[in-house]
N, CA, C and O atoms as a GROMACS GRO file, in nm:
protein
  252
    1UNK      N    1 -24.146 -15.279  10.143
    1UNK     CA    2 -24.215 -15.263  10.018
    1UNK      C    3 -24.245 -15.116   9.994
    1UNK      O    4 -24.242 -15.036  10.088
    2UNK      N    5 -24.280 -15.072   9.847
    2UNK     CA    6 -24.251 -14.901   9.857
    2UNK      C    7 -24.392 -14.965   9.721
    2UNK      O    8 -24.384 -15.034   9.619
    3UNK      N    9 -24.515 -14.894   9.797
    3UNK     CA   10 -24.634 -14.884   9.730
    3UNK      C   11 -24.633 -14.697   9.655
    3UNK      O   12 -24.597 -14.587   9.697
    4UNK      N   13 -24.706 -14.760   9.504
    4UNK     CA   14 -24.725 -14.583   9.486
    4UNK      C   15 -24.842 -14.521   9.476
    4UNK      O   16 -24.945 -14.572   9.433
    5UNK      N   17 -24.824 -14.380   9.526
    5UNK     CA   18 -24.967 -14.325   9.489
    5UNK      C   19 -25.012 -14.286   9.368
    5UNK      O   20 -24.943 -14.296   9.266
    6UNK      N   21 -25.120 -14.242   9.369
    6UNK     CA   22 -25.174 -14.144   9.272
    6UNK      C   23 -25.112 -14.147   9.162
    6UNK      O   24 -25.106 -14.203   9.052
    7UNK      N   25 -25.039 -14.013   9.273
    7UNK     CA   26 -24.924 -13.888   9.174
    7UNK      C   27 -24.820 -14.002   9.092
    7UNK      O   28 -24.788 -14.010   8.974
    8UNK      N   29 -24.786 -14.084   9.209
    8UNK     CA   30 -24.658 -14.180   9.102
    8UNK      C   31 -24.719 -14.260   9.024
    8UNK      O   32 -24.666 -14.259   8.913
    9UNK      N   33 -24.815 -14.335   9.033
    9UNK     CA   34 -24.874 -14.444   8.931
    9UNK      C   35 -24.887 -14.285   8.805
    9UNK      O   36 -24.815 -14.329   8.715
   10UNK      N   37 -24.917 -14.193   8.773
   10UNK     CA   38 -24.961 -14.117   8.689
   10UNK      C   39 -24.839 -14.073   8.676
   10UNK      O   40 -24.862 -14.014   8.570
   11UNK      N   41 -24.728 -14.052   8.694
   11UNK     CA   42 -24.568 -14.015   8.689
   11UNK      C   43 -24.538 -14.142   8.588
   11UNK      O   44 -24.500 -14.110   8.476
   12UNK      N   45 -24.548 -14.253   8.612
   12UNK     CA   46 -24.470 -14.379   8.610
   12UNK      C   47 -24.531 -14.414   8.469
   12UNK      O   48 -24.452 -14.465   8.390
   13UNK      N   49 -24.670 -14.392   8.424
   13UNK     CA   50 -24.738 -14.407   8.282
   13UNK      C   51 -24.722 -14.300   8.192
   13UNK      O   52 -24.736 -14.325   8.072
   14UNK      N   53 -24.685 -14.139   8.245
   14UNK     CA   54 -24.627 -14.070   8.170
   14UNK      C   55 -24.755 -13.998   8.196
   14UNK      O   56 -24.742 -13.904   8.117
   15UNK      N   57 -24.900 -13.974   8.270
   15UNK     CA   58 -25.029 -13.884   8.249
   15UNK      C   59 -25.022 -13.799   8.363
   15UNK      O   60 -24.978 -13.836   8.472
   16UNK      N   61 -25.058 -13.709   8.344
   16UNK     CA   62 -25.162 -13.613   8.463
   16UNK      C   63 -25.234 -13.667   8.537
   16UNK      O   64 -25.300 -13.759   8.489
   17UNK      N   65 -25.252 -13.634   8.680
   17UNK     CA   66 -25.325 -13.698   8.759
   17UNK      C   67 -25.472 -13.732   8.750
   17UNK      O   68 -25.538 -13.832   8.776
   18UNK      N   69 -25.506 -13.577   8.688
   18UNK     CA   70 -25.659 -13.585   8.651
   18UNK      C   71 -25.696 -13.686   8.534
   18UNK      O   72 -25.811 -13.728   8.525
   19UNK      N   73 -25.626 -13.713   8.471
   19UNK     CA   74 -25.642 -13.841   8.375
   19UNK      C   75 -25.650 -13.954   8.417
   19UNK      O   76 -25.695 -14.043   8.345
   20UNK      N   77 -25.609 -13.978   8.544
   20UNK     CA   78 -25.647 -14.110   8.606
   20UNK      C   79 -25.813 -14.195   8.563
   20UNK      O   80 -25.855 -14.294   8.503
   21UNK      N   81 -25.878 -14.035   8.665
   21UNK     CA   82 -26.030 -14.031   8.642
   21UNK      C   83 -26.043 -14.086   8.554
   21UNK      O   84 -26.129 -14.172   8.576
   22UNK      N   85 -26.002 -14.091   8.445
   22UNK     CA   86 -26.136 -14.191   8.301
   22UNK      C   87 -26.044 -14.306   8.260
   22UNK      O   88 -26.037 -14.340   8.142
   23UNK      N   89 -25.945 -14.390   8.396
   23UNK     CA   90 -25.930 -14.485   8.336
   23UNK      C   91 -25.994 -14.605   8.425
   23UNK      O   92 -26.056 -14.576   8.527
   24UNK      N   93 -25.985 -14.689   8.401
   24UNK     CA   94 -26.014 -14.826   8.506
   24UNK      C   95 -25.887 -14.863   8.556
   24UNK      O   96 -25.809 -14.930   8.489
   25UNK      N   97 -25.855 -14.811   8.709
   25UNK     CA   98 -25.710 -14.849   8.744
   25UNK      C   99 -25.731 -14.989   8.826
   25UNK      O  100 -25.842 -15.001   8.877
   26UNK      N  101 -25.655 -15.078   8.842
   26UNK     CA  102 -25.606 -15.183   8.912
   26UNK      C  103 -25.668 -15.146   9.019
   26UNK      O  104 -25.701 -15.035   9.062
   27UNK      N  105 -25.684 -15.292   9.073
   27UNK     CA  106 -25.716 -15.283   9.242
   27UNK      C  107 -25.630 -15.224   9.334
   27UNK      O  108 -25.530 -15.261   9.273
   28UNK      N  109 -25.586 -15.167   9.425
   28UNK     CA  110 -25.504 -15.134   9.499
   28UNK      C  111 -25.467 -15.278   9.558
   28UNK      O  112 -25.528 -15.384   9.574
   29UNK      N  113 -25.329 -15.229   9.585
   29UNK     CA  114 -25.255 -15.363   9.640
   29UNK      C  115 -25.256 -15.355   9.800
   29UNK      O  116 -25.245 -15.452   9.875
   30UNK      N  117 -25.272 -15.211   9.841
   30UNK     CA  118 -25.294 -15.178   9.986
   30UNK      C  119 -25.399 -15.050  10.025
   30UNK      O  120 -25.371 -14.963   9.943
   31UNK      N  121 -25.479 -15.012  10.092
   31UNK     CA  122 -25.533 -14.907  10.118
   31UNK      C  123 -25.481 -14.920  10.273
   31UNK      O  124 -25.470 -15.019  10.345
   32UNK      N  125 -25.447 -14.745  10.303
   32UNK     CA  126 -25.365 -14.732  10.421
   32UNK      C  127 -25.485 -14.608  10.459
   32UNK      O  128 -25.516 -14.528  10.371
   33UNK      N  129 -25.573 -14.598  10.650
   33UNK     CA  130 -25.614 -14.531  10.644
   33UNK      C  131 -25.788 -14.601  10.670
   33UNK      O  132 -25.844 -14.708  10.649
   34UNK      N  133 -25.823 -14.474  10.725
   34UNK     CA  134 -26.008 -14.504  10.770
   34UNK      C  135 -26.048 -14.585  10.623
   34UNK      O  136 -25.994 -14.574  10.513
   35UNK      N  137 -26.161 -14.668  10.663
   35UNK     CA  138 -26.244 -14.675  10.535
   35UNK      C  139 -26.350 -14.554  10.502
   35UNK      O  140 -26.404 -14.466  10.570
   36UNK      N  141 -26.353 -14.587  10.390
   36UNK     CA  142 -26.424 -14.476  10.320
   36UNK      C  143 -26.286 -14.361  10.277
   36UNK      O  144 -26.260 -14.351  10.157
   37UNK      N  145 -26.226 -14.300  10.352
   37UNK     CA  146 -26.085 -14.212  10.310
   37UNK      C  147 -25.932 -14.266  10.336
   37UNK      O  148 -25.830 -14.209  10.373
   38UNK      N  149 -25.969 -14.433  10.293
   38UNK     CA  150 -25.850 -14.428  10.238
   38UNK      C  151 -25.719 -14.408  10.134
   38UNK      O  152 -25.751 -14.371  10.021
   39UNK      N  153 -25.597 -14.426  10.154
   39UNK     CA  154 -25.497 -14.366  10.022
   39UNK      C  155 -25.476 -14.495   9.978
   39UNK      O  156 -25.426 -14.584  10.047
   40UNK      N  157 -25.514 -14.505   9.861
   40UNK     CA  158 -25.459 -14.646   9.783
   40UNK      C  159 -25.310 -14.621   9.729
   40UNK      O  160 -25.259 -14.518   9.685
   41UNK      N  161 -25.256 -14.758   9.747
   41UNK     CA  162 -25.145 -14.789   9.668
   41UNK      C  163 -25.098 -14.901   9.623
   41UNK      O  164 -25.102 -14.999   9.697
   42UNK      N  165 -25.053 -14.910   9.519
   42UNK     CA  166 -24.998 -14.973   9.431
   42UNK      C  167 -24.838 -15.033   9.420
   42UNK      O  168 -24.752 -14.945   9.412
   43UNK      N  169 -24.793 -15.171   9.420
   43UNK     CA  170 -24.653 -15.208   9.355
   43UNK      C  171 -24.623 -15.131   9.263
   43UNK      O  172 -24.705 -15.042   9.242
   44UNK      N  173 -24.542 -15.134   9.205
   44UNK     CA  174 -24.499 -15.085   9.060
   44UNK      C  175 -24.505 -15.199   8.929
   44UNK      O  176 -24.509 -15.186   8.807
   45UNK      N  177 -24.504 -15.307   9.016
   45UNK     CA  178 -24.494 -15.410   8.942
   45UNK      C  179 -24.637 -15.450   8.897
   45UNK      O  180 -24.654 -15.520   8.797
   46UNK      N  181 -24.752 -15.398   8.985
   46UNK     CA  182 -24.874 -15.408   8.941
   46UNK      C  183 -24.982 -15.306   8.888
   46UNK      O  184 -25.104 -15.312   8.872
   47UNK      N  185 -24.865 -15.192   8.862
   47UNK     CA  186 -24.851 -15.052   8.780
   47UNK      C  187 -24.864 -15.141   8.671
   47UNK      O  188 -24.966 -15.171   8.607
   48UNK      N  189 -24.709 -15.192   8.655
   48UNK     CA  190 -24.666 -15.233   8.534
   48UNK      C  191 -24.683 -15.304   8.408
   48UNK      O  192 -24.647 -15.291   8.291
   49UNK      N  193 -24.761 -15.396   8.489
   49UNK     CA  194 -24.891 -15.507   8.457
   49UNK      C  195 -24.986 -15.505   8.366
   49UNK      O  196 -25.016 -15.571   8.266
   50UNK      N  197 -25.052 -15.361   8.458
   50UNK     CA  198 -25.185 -15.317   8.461
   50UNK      C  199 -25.160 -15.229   8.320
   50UNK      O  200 -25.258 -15.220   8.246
   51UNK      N  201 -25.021 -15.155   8.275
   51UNK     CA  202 -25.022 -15.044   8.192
   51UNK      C  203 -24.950 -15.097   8.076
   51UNK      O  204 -24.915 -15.014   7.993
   52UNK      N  205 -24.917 -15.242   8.051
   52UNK     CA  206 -24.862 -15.310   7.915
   52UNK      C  207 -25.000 -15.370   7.862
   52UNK      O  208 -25.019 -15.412   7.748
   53UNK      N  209 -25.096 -15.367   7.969
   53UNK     CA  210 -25.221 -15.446   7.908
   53UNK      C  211 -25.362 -15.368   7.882
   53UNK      O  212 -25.451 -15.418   7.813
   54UNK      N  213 -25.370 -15.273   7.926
   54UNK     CA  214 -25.474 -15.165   7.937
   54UNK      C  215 -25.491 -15.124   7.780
   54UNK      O  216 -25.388 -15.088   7.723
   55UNK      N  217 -25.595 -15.125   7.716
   55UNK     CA  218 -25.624 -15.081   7.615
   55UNK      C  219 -25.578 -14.925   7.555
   55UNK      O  220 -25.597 -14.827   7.628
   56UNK      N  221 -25.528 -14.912   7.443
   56UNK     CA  222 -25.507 -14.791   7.414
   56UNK      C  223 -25.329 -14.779   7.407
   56UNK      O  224 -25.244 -14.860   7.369
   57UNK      N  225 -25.322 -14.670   7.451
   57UNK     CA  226 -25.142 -14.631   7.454
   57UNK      C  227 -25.040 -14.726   7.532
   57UNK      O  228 -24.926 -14.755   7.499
   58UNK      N  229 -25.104 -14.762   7.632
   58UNK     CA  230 -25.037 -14.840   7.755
   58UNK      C  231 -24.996 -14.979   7.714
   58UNK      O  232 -24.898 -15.032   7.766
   59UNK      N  233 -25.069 -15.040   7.620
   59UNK     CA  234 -25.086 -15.182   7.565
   59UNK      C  235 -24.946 -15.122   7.393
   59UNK      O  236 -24.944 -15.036   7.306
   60UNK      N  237 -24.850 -15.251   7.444
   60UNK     CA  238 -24.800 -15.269   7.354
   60UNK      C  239 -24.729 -15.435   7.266
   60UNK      O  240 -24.676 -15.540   7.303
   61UNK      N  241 -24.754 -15.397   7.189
   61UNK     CA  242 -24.747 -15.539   7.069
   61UNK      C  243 -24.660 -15.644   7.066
   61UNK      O  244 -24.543 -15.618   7.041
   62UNK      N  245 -24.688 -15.747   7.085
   62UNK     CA  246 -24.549 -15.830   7.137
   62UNK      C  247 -24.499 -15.836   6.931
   62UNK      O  248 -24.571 -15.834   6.831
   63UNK      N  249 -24.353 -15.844   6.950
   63UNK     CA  250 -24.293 -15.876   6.772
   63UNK      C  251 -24.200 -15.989   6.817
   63UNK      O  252 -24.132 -16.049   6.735
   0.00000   0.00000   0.00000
């Protein structure tokens, strides 16, 4: 399985990383790593999910 970070979930929606910050992202599908500093990651498929339904730009109109 090939989880993404950060940088790719924010690659993959088309934003800057620092734009993450003011959204409400998905649960992580895995955190790898101590608690408290772990690296979350994500399917793509629950990228994908998460960014046809998210209010705003990401959400688009079924015709």
């Amino acid at each position: 399985m090939i989880y993404l970070s950060r940088s790719d979930l924010a690659a993959r929606i088309g934003v800057k990383v620092p734009t993450l910050a003011r959204y409400k992202l998905p649960d992580p599908d895995v955190i790898i790593g101590l608690e408290g500093r772990g690296t979350m990651g994500w399917l793509p498929e629950t990228v994908d999910a998460w960014n046809a339904n998210r209010p705003g730009r990401g959400r688009t109109s079924a015709k």
